[in-house]
C-alpha positions in Angstrom: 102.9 99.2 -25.6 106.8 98.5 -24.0 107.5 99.5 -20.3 104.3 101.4 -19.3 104.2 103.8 -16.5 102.2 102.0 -13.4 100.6 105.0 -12.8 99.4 105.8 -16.4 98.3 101.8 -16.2 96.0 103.2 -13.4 94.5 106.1 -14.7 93.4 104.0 -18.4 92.1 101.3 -16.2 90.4 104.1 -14.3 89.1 106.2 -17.3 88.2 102.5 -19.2 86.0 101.8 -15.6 84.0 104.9 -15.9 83.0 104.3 -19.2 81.9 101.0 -18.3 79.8 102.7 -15.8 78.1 104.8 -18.1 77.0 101.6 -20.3 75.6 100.1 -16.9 73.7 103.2 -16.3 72.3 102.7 -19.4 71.3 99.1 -19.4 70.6 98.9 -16.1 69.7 101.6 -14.7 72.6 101.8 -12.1 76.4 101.5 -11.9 78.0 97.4 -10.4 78.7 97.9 -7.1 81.9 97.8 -5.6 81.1 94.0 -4.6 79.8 93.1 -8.2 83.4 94.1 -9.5 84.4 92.4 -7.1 82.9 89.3 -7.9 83.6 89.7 -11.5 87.3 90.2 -10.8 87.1 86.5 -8.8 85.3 85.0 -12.0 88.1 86.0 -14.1 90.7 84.7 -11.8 88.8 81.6 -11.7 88.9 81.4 -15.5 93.1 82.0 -15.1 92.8 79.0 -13.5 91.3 77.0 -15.7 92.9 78.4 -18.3 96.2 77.8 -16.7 95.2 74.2 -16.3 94.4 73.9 -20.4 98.1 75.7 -21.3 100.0 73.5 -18.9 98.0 70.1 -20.4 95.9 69.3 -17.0 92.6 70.0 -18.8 91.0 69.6 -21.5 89.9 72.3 -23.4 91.4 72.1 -26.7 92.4 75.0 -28.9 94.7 77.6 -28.4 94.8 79.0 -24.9 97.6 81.6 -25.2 95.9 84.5 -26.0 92.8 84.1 -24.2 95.0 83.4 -21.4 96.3 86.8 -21.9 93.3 88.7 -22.2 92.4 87.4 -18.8 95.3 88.2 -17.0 95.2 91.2 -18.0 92.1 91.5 -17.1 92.6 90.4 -13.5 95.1 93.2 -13.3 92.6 95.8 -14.4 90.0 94.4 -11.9 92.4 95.2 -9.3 93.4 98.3 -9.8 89.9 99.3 -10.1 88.4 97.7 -6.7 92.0 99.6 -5.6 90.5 102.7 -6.8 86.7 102.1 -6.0 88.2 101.6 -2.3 90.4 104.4 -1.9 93.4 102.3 -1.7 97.0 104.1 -3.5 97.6 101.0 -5.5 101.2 102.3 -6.2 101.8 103.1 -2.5 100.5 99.5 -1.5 102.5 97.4 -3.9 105.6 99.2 -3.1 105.1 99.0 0.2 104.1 94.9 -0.5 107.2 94.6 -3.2 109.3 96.1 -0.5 108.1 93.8 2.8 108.8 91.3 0.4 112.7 92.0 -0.7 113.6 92.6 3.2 112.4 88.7 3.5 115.5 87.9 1.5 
């Protein structure tokens, strides 16, 4: 999908969470807490790095990285709008506001 809407990318990851949820109730009796996505979001960022590492030829993992490389940085975004939303933090408001700060620094 070209040029998605942020705020539609929000409310899949959203909807995509809660369904997630429903298979934890189910096999575990109880929804991940808001610290357990969190910790799952750093183990995917840690994998990014490692991954990174492989693509750019400072480790050895063989294989293709690309695509898994993609999955996971895509699934680092998704982790982050989600702890956004499990929070109560406007994602959209807060990287405008960050994207903004950011362009008044140059």
């Amino acid at each position: 999908m070209k040029d998605m809407n942020f705020s539609d990318v929000v409310e899949r990851s959203v909807q995509i969470r809660k369904l997630y949820q429903q298979l934890e109730r189910q096999h575990h009796g109880s929804e991940w807490t808001v610290e357990e996505d969190a910790l799952a979001f750093l183990t995917d960022a840690g994998l990014v790095g490692r991954l990174t590492m492989c693509q750019q030829e400072r480790w050895p993992k063989g294989g293709n990285t690309v695509s898994e490389l993609e999955h996971k940085l895509s699934e680092c975004i998704w982790w982050l709008i989600v702890l956004a939303e499990r929070m109560n933090i406007d994602i959209n408001e807060s990287l405008d506001q960050f994207l903004s700060k950011l362009e008044k620094q140059f």
